[in-house]
C-alpha positions, 0 to 999 in steps of 0.5 A: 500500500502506498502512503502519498505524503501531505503538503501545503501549497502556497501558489502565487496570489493565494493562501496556503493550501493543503493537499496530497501528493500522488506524483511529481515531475519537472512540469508540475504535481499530480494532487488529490483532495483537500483545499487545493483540490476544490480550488483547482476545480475543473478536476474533470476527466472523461465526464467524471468528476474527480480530486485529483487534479495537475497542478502546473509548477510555474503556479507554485511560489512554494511548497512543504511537505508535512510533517507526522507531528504538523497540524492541518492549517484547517480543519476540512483538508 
C-alpha cells in the first residue's frame, strides 16, 4: 500500500493550501483532495468528476511537505 505524503501549497496570489501528493515531475504535481483540490476545480476527466487534479509548477511560489507531528492549517483538508 502506498502512503502519498501531505503538503501545503502556497501558489502565487493565494493562501496556503493543503493537499496530497500522488506524483511529481519537472512540469508540475499530480494532487488529490483537500483545499487545493476544490480550488483547482475543473478536476474533470472523461465526464467524471474527480480530486485529483495537475497542478502546473510555474503556479507554485512554494511548497512543504508535512510533517507526522504538523497540524492541518484547517480543519476540512
Amino acid at each position: 500500500m502506498n502512503v502519498y505524503p501531505r503538503a501545503v501549497f502556497k501558489l502565487f496570489n493565494q493562501a496556503p493550501m493543503n493537499s496530497t501528493i500522488l506524483s511529481r515531475n519537472p512540469g508540475g504535481f499530480w494532487i488529490q483532495g483537500g483545499k487545493l483540490a476544490n480550488f483547482l476545480g475543473g478536476c474533470d476527466y472523461s465526464g467524471v468528476q474527480v480530486d485529483v487534479c495537475f497542478l502546473a509548477s510555474d503556479k507554485v511560489e512554494w511548497y512543504k511537505l508535512a510533517t507526522q507531528n504538523s497540524k492541518s492549517i484547517d480543519n476540512n483538508t
